[in-house]
C-alpha positions in Angstrom: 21.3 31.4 -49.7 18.1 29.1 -48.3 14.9 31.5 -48.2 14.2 31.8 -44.6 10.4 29.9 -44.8 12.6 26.8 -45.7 15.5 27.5 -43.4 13.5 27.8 -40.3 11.2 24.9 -41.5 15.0 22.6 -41.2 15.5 24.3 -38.2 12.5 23.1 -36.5 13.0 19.8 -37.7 16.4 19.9 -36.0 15.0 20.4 -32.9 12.0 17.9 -33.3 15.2 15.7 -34.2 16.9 16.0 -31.4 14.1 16.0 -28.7 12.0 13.2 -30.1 14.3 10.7 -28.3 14.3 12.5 -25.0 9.9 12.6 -25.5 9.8 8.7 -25.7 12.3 8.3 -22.6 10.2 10.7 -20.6 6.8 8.6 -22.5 8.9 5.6 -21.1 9.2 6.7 -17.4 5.4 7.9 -17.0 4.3 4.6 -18.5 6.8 2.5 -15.7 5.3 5.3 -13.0 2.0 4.6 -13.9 2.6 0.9 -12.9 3.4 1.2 -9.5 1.3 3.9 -9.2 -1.9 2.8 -7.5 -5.3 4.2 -8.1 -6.9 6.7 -6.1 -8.2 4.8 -3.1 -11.8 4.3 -2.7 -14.5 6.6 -0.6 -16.9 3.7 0.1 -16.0 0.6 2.0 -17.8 -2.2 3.9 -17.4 -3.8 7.7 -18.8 -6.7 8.5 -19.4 -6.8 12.2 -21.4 -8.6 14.9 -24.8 -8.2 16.3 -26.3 -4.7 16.5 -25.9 -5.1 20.5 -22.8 -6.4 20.5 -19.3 -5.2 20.9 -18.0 -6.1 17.1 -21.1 -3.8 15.9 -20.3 -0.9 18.5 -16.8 -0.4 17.7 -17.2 -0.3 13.8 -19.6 2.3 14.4 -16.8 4.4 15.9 -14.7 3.4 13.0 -17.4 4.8 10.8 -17.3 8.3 12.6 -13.5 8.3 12.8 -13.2 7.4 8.8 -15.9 10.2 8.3 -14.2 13.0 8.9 -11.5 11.7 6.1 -14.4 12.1 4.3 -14.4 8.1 3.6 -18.0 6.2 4.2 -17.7 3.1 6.2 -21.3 0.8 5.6 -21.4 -1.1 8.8 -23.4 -4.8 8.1 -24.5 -7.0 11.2 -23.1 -10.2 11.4 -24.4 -13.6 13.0 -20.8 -12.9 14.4 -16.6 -13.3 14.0 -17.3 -17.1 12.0 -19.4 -15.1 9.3 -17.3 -12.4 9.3 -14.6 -14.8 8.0 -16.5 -16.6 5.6 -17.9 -13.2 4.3 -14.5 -11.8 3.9 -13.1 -15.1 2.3 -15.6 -15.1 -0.4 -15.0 -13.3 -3.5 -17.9 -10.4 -4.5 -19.2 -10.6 -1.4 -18.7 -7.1 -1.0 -16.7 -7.0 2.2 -14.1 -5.2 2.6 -13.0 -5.1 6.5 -14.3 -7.5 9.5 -13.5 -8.6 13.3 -12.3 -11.8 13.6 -11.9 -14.0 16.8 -8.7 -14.7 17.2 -8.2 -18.9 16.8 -11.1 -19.0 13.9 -9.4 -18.2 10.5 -6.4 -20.2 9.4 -4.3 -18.2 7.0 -3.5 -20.8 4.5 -7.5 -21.2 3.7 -7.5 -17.6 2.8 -4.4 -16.4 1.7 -5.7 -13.0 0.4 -6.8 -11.7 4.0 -4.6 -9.9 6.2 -4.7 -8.7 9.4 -4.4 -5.3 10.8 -3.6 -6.3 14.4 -5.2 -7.7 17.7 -7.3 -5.0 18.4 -8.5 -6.1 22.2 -8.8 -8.7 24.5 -12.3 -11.0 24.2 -12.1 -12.1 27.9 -14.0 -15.9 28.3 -16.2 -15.8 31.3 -18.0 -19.4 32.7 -20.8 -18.5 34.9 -22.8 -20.9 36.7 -25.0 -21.9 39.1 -23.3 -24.9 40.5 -22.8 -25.6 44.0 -19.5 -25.8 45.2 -16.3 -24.7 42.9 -16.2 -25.0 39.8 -12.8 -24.2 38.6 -12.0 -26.8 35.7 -14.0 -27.4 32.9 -14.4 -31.4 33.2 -16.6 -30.1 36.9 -19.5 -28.9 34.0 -19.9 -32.3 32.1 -23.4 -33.0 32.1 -24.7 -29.9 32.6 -26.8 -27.9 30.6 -24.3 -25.1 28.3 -25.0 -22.3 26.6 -22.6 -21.8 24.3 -23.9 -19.6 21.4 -25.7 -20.2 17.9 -24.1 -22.0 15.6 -21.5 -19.6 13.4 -20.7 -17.8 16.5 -16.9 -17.0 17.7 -18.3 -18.6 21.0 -19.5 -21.5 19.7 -16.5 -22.7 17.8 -14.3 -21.4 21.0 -16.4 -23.3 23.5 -16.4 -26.2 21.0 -12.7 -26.4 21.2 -12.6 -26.2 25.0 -14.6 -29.0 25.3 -13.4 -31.1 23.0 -9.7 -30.4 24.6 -11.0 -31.8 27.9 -12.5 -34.8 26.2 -16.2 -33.6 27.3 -19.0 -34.7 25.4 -22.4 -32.7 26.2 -25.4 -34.6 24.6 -27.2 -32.5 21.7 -30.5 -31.7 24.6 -28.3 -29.7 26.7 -26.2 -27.4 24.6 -28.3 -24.3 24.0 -28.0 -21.9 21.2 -28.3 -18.6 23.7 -26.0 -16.1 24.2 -25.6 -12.6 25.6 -28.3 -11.4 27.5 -31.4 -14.3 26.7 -28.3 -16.5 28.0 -28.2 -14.3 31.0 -31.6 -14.2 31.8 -32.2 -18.2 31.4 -29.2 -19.0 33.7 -30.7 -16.8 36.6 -33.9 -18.8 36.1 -32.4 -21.4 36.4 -33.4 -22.8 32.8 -29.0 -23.4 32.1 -26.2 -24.7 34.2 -23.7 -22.4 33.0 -23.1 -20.3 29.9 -19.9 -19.4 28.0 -19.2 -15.8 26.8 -16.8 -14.4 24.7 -17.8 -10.5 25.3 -16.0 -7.1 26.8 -16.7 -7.0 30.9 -18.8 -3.9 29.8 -21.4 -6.2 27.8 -25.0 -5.9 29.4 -25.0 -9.4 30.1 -21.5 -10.3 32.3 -22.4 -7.0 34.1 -25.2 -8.5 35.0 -23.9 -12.0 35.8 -21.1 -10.2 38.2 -24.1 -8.9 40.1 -26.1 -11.7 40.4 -25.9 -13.4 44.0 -26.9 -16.9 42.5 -24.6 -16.7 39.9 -20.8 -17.8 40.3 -17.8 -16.9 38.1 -15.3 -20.0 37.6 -11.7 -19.2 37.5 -9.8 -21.1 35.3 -7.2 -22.7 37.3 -5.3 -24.2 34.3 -5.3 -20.7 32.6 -1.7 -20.7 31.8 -2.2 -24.8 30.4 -5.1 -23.3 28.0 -2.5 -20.6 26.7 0.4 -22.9 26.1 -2.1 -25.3 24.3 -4.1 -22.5 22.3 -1.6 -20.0 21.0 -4.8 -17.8 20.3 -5.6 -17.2 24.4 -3.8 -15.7 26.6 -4.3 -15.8 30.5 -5.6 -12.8 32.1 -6.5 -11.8 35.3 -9.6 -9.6 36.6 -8.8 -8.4 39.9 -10.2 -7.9 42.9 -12.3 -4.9 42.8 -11.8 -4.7 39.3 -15.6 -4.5 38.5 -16.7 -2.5 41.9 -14.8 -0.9 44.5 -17.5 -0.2 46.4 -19.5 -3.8 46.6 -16.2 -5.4 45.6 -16.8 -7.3 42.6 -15.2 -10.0 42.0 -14.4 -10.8 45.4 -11.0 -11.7 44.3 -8.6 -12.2 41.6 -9.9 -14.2 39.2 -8.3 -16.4 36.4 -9.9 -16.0 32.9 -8.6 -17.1 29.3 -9.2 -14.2 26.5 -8.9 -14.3 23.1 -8.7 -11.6 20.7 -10.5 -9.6 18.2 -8.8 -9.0 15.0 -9.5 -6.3 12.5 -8.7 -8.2 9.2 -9.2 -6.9 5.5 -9.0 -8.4 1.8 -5.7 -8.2 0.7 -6.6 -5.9 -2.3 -8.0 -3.2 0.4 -6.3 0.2 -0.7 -3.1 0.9 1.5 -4.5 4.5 2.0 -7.4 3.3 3.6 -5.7 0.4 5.5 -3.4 3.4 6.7 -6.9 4.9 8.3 -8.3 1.8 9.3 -4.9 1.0 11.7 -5.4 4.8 12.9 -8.8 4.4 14.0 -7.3 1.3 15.5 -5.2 3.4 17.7 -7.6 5.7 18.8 -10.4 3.8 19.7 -8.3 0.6 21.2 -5.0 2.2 22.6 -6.1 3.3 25.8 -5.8 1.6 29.2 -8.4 -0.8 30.5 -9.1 -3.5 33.1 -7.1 -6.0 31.0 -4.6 -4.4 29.3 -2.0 -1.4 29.4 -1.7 2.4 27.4 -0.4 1.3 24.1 -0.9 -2.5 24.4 -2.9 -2.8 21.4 -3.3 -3.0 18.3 -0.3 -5.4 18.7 0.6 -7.5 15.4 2.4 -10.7 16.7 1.1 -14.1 16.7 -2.3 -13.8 14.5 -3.9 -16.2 12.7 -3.0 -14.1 9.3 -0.1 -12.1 7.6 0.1 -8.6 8.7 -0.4 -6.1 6.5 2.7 -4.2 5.5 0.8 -0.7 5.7 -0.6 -0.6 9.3 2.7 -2.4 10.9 4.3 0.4 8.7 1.6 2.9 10.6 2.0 1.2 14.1 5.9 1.9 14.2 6.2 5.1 12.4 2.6 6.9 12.2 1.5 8.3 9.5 3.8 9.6 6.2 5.0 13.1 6.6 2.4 14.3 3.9 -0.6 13.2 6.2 0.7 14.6 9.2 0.4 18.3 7.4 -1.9 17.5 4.9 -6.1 16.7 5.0 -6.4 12.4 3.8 -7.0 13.2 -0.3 -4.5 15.9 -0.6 -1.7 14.0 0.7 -3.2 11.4 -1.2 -3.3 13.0 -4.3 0.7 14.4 -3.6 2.2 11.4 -2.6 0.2 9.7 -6.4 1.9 12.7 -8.5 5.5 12.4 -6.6 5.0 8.8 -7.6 4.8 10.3 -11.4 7.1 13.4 -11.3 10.3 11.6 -9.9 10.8 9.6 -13.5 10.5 12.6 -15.1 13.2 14.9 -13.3 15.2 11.6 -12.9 15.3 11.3 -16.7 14.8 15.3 -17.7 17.8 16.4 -15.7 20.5 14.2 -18.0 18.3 15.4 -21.0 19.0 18.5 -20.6 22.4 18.3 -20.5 22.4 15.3 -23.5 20.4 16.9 -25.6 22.1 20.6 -26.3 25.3 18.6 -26.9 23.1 16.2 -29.5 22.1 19.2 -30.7 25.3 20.9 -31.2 26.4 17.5 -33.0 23.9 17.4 -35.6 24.2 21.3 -36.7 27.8 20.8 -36.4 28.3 17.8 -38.2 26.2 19.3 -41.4 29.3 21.9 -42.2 32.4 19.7 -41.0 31.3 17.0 -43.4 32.4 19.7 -46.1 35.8 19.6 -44.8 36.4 16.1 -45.5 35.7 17.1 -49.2 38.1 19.9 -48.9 40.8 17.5 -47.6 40.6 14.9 -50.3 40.8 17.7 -52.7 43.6 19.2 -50.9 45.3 15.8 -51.4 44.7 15.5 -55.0 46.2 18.9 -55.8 49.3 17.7 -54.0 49.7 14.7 -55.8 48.7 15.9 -58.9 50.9 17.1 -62.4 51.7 20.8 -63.5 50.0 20.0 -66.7 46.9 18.2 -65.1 43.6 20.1 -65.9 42.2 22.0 -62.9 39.0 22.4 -64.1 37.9 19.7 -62.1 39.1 20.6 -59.2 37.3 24.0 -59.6 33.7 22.5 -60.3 34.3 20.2 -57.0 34.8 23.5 -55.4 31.8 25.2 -56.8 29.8 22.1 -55.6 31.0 22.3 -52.0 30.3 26.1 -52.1 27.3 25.9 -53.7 25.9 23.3 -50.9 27.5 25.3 -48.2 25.6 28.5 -49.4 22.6 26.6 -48.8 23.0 25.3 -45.6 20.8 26.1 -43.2 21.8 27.2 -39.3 21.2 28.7 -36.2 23.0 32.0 -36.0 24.8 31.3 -33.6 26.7 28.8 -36.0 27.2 31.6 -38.3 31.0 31.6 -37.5 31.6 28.2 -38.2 29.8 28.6 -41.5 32.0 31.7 -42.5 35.1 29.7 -41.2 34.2 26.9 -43.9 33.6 29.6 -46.6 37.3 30.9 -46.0 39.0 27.9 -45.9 36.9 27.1 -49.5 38.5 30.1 -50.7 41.9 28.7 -49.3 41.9 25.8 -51.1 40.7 27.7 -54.6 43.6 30.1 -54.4 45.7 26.9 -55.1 43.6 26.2 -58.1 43.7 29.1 -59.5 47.2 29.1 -60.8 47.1 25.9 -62.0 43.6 26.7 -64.2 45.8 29.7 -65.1 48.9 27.3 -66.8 46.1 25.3 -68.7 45.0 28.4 -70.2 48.4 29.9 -71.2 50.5 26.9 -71.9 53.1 28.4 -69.3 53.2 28.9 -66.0 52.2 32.1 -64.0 
């Protein structure tokens, strides 16, 4: 018999045998996990909004108190405004991560790693001047002095358009660089003709313009015309009283285009965080207002980029059943190792019922290859002479018994081993009397 130190030493190679295979298919599936498996997502991202008085600037400071409880820091950089937002998130290691865009200022195919999170609220455009009479097309303004924002401005490049759309040509002296509230103040002093805003009706300066008795609000009449020539605006309507009940302000429904503001992020943004970024979305932009309905916005048809797949996934369906149970980085952190353990139950659960059976096959195959032996001998002895020798046949056997005696198995393959060593002594009773004739020179 084996000594047990070696018989246990096959045994274990046996078993490393048999389950190496399964290791490198399990080695195989982490490896192909780990692919689609996305890092952890970052805690440190960058906004690029407007001017520190301005609307862009005030509502990525709510972002960055809505992404701090997830425990994610949200750096909020000023802006020049929506054009520089663009060109800081089109340029590679600039370091931003998420702006507000004007609708109508980025085209898609000059930056096809941005996309867009949604429309997150109506920019409404208000004209204001101090013309006499009614003003209520653009062409009534041409040759007046226009304020129409600094240069790299959303309003600039919008009032730009307009202009050029109704074939008005302002000379260089009387296009002014002022916006928001210096724009404000120089139209009541009469220093400007009229000035062009692209701002929420809760900006310091149209509140102040609706007030202003001198001061006169032109209603596009062509609204609809602008919209179905400018797939970026949309036709709105602020109506009577909208501003003030009381004092009735505006004195009645007035016409305005509107663009909108769109949250748009590099393409590489991590979803996790896109999946924040279209919450905060919600929260801060779905309510009602003077311009738009509960739930109106975000909305994610007819931007200037792709959407992202993540927040129209989050708009329609909210977030993933993890997150609605879980804080941000443990669902995180759940959803990344469901990601890994699914290869390895897809794969261990066949294993497991492969590899006993591979098992079984190897120990089992060790002791039936004896029986071939004990056939061809078998056949030999039936085809072989009364007066052949059987000394032969004898020493075969004592090989195959001398091998079997050294095999080494599991216990419970004990049986199958003692089978072998009976049928051995089976096929030696048949020799026997043979060797027995040699000897005597006459049969038994």
């Amino acid at each position: 018999m084996v000594p047990p130190s070696v018989g246990e030493s096959v045994l274990l190679r046996d078993m490393l045998i048999a389950w190496w295979s399964a290791i490198l298919v399990v080695a195989v599936g982490f490896a192909v996990a780990l692919h689609f498996v996305k890092p952890a997502p970052p805690d440190y991202v960058v906004i690029s909004a407007g001017a520190e008085d301005g609307a862009y600037f005030a509502y990525a400071k709510r972002y960055r108190e809505i992404l701090a409880r997830h425990n994610v820091v949200l750096e909020v950089k000023p802006s020049s405004g929506a054009v520089e937002n663009y060109e800081r998130l089109r340029k590679e290691g600039s370091g931003i991560d998420i702006g507000f865009v004007q609708g109508g200022i980025g085209v898609a195919d000059d930056a096809p790693d941005l996309r867009s999170l949604g429309s997150m609220y109506f920019e409404p455009v208000w004209i204001f001047h101090r013309v006499s009479g009614t003003i209520d097309r653009l062409t009534q303004l041409e040759g007046r002095r226009l304020a129409i924002g600094p240069e790299g401005s959303g309003t600039r490049r919008l009032a730009t358009a307009l202009l050029t759309a109704n074939g008005i040509s302002v000379p260089q002296g009387k296009l002014s660089e002022l916006t928001g509230s210096a724009a404000a103040k120089a139209l009541q002093q009469g220093e400007i003709d009229a000035v062009l805003l692209v701002a929420g009706h809760q900006s310091a300066a149209v509140a102040t313009l609706l007030r202003e008795p001198k001061v006169r609000l032109m209603s596009f009449v062509q609204a609809e015309g602008y919209a179905r020539n400018f797939p970026f605006l949309s036709a709105i309507v602020l109506p009577m009283g909208g501003i003030d009940l009381r004092q009735n302000i505006p004195g009645q429904d007035v016409h305005l285009l509107a663009t909108t503001a769109n949250l748009v992020v590099r393409e590489e943004l991590h979803p996790a965080i896109v999946g924040l970024l279209a919450a905060a979305g919600m929260e801060v932009h779905g309510a009602p207002g003077l311009f738009q309905d509960k739930g109106q916005f975000p909305f994610v048809k007819g931007g200037d980029f792709p959407v992202s797949p993540e927040a129209e996934r989050y708009y329609k369906s909210g977030p993933s059943f993890l997150q609605r149970f879980l804080p941000f980085w443990a669902a995180i952190f759940v959803d990344r190792m469901i990601v890994l353990l699914v290869p390895f139950f897809a794969l261990l659960i066949p294993l497991a019922r492969i590899l006993p059976a591979l098992y079984d096959w190897r120990i089992s195959s060790r002791i039936n290859r004896n029986y071939g032996q004990l056939r061809v001998i078998e056949g030999e002895l039936d085809n072989s002479a009364a007066d052949e020798t059987s000394a032969k046949f004898s020493a075969r056997l004592d090989q195959i018994e001398d091998r079997v005696n050294r095999l080494s198995v599991p216990i419970s393959y004990n049986s199958q081993l003692y089978t072998l060593r009976q049928h051995i002594d089976m096929v030696r009773s048949r020799v026997k009397p043979q060797a027995t004739a040699d000897r005597d020179g006459r049969p038994v």
